[in-house]
VONUZA-626993 format. One record per residue (C-alpha): residue in three letters; y, x, z. Coordinates in steps of 0.1 Angstrom, whole numbers, padded with zeros to 4 digits, always signed. Each point is the difference from the previous one (the first is absolute). Example, Ala and Ser with C-alpha at 12.3 -4.5 7.8 and 13.67 -1.06 7.14 Angstrom:
BEGIN
ALA-0045+0123+0078 SER+0034+0014-0007 
END
This chain:
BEGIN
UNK+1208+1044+0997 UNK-0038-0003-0002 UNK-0013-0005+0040 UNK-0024+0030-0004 UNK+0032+0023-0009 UNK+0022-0014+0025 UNK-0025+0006+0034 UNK-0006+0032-0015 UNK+0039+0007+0004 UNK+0001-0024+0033 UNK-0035+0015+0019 UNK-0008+0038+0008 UNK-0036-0012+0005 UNK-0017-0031-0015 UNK-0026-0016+0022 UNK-0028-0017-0027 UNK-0027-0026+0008 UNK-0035+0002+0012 UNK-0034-0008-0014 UNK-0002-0033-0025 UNK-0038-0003+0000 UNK-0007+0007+0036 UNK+0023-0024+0013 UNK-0010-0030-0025 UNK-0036+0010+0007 UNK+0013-0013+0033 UNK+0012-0033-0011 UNK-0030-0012-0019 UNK-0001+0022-0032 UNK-0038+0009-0007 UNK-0014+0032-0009 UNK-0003+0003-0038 UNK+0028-0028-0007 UNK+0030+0007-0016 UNK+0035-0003+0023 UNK+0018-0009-0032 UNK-0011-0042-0005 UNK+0016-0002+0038 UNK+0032+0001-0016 UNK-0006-0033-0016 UNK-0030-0009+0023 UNK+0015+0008+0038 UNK+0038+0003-0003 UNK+0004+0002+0035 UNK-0025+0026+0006 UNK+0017+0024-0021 UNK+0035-0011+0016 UNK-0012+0009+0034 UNK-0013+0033-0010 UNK+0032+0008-0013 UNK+0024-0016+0026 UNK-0021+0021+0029 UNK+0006+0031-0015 UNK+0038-0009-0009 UNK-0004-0010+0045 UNK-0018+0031+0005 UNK+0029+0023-0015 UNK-0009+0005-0033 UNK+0031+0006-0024 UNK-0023-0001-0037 UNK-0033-0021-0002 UNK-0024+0003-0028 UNK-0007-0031-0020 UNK-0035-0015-0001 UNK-0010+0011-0030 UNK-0019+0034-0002 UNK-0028-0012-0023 UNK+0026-0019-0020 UNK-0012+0011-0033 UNK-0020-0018-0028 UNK-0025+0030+0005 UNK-0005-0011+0039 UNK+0001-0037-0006 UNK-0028-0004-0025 UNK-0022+0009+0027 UNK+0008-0032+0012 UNK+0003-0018-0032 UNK+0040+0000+0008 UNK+0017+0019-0031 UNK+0017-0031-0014 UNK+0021+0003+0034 UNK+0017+0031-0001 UNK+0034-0010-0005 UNK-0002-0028+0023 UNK-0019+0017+0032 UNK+0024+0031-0005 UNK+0033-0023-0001 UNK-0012-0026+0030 UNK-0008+0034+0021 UNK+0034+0011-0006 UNK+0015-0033+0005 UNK-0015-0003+0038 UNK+0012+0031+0007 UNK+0031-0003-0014 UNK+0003-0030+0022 UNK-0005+0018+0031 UNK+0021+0030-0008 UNK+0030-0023-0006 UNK-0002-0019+0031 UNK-0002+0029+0019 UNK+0032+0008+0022 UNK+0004+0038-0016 UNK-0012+0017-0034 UNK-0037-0003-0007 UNK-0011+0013-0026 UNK-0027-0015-0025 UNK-0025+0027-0016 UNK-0021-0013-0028 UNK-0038+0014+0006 UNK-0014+0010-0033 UNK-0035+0019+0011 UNK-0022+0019-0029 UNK-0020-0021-0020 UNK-0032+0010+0008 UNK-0011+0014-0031 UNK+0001+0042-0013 UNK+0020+0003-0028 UNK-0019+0016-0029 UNK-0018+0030-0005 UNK-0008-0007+0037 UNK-0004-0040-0008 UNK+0003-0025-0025 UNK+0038-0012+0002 UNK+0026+0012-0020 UNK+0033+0009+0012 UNK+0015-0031-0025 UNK-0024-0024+0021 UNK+0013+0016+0036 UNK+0037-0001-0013 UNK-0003-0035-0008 UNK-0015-0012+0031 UNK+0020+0013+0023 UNK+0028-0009-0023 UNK-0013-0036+0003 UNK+0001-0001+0043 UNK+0031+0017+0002 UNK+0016-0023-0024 UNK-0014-0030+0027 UNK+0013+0019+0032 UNK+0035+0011-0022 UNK+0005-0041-0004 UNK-0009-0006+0037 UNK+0026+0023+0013 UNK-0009+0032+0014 UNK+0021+0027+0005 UNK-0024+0030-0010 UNK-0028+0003-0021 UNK-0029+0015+0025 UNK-0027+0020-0019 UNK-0024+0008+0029 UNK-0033+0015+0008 UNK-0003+0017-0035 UNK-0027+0027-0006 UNK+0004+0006-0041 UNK+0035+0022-0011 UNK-0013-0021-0035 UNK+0004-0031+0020 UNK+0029+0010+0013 UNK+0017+0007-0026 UNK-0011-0032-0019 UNK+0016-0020+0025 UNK+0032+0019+0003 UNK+0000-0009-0044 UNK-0005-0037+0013 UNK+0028-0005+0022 UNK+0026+0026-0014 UNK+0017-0029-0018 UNK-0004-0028+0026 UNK+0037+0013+0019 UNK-0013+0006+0037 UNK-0004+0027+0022 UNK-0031+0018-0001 UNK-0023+0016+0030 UNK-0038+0012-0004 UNK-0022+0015+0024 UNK-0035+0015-0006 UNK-0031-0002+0022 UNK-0014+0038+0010 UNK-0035+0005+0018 UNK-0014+0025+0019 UNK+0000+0027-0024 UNK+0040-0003+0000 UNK-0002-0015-0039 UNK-0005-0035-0015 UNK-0034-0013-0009 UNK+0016+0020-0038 UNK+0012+0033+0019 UNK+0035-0010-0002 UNK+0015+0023+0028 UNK+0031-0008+0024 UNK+0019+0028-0023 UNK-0011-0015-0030 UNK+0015-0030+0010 UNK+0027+0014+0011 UNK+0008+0021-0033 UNK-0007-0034-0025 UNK+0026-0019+0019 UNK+0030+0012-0017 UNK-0012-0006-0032 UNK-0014-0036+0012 UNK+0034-0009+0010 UNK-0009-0017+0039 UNK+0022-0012+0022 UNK-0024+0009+0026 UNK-0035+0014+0001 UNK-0029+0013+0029 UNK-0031-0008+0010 UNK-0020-0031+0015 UNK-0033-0011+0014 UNK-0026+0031-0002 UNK-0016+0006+0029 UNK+0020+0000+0035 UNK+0031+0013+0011 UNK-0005+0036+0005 UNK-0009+0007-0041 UNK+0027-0027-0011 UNK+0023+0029+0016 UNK-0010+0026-0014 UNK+0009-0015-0034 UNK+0032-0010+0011 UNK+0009+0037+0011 UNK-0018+0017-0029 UNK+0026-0029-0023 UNK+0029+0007+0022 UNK-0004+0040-0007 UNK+0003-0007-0037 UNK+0031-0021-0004 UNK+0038-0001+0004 UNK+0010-0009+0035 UNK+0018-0033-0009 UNK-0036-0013-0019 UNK-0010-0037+0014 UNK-0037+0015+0016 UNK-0022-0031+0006 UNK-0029-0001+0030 UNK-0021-0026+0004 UNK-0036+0010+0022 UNK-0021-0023+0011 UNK-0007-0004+0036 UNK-0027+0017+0010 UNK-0034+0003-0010 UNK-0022-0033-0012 UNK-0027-0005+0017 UNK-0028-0027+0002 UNK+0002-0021+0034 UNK-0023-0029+0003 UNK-0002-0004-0041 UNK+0038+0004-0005 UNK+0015+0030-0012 UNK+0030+0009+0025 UNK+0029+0030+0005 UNK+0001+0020+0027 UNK+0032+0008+0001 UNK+0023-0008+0026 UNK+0036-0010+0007 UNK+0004+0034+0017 UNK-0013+0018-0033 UNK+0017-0019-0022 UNK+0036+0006+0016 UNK-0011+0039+0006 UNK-0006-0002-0039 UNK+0035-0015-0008 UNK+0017+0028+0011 UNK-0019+0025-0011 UNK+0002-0014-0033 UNK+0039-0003+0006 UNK-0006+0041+0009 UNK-0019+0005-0031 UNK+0028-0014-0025 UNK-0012-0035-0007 UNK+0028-0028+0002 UNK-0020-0030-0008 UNK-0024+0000+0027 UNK-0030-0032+0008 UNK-0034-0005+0003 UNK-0030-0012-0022 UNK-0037-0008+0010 UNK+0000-0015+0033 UNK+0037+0001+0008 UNK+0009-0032+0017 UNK+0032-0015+0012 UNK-0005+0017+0038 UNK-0002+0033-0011 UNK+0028-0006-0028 UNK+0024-0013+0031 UNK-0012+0032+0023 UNK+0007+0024-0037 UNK+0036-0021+0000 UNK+0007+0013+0035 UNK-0011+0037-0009 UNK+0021+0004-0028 UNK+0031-0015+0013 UNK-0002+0028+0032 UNK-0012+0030-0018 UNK+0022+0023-0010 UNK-0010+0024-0030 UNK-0014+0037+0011 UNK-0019+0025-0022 UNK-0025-0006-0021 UNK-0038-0001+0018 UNK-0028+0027+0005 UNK-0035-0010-0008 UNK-0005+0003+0039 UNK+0031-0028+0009 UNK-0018-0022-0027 UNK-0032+0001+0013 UNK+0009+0002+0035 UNK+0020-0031-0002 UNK-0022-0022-0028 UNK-0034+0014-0006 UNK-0019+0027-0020 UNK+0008+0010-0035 UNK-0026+0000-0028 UNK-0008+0036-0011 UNK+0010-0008-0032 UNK+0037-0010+0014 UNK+0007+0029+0016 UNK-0009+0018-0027 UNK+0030-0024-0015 UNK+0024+0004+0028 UNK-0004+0044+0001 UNK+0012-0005-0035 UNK-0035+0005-0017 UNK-0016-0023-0024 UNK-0021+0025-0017 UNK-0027+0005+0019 UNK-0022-0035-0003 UNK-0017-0013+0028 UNK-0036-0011+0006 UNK+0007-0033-0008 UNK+0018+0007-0030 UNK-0032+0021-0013 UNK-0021-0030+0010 UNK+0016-0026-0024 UNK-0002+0024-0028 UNK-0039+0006+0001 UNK+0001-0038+0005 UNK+0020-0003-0035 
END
């Protein structure tokens, strides 16, 4: 059996990783690079990012690969290297995983391409199938477990990369990246998400990245309301707020936030449960600890959420009281802007 489908059987709740960029940021990775050379460039480095969230707890790890795409690389004159930076990240983490004493599981990061598909932009869904048909095909050879479409905005893009891997034989999980106005940068809501999935055919789907904790919630719950009980809900927030400290951006969150978060996210429906932005390997270990001692009550009131992790965004509580309609100030904003 596939490793994804067996913890899925084996594990109740799945704790994920933490931030990939934060954390390398860390290790010498400088702003504006691309994290994907260092899986040719600094082995090593991307070994010990993995192997300290395997320490930390973590049962499923992302690959380093997010920008992974031709699209992505040619801003760094890299497109030739697909294939091989996809299958060399997979390979380093497959490495870990294996030596690890219990089942890790390797999730191969496919992140959007950076480009609108057209009318909005100028590729073509034949141009986004093919790319992302290209990394997952590097990643596939490398030996992950599940195909990880995260931090998607476009339901085009989407869907172009579910038509890119549907033939690779993997497991499949996506997540998509809601702002303050409780919608993708495209007005994709939680429940729109929610509704597409059957016919996308995921093994797993939620929501990543955003803003901070309290929002990422909100999507979770507004998902969970709008699916069969036994669907794999996904939760990812990063930790905290950024915020600029002496010329570096850093997270406010703490290990006390991030393990109230867990298991509010564990209330809310979500099974696979980690951190982005910011997350690091102490407050992974201290959401590790969280998990394994709550035990599941009833699903949160705005107040718990924002008593225990911070304000919501008007827009997501407009999400969370089950009302998308009604767009927010910001929401008006970016369309006088368009």
């Amino acid at each position: 059996m596939n490793n994804f489908l067996k913890i899925l059987q084996d594990k109740s709740h799945i704790l994920a990783d933490g931030a990939t960029g934060t954390n390398l940021f860390g290790m010498g990775l400088e702003t504006g690079d691309p994290p994907e050379p260092w899986n040719i460039d600094y082995k090593d480095r991307i070994r010990s990012l993995h192997q300290g969230f395997v320490d930390a707890g973590s049962d499923l790890f992302l690959t380093n690969s997010f920008g992974g795409t031709s699209f992505r690389l040619r801003l760094h004159n890299l497109e030739s290297k697909v294939f091989e930076l996809n299958k060399a990240a997979a390979v380093i983490a497959r490495e870990v995983a294996d030596h690890s004493n219990r089942l890790i599981i390797v999730a191969g990061s496919m992140g959007p391409t950076g480009e609108m598909i057209e009318p909005h932009g100028l590729m073509t869904p034949k141009e986004a199938m093919e790319a992302f048909k290209a990394q997952a095909e590097g990643l596939a050879e490398g030996g992950v477990d599940v195909l990880w479409l995260e931090t998607m905005y476009s339901m085009e893009e989407l869907e172009a990369a579910m038509d890119a891997v549907k033939d690779i034989g993997l497991p499949v999980c996506a997540t998509m990246s809601f702002d303050t106005a409780g919608k993708t940068m495209m007005g994709v809501t939680p429940a729109n998400l929610a509704k597409k999935s059957k016919d996308l055919n995921l093994n797993g789907f939620g929501a990543n990245c955003g803003i901070g904790a309290p929002d990422l919630l909100a999507t979770i719950n507004d998902i969970s309301k709008n699916v069969d009980p036994d669907t794999v809900v996904i939760s990812k927030a990063n930790c905290g707020i950024p915020e600029f400290v002496d010329g570096n951006i850093m997270y406010s969150g703490t290990e006390e936030l991030m393990s109230k978060y867990v298991q509010i996210a564990m209330n809310s429906g979500a099974r696979i449960i980690g951190g982005c932005c910011g997350t690091s390997f102490d407050h992974v270990r201290a959401m590790r600890k969280a998990m394994d001692r709550h035990v599941i009550s009833k699903a949160p009131t705005l107040q718990e959420i924002e008593q225990k992790v911070g304000t919501m965004s008007e827009g997501s509580k407009l999400i969370f009281q089950g009302d998308d309609s009604k767009p927010t100030r910001q929401r008006r904003r970016r369309r006088l802007r368009v």
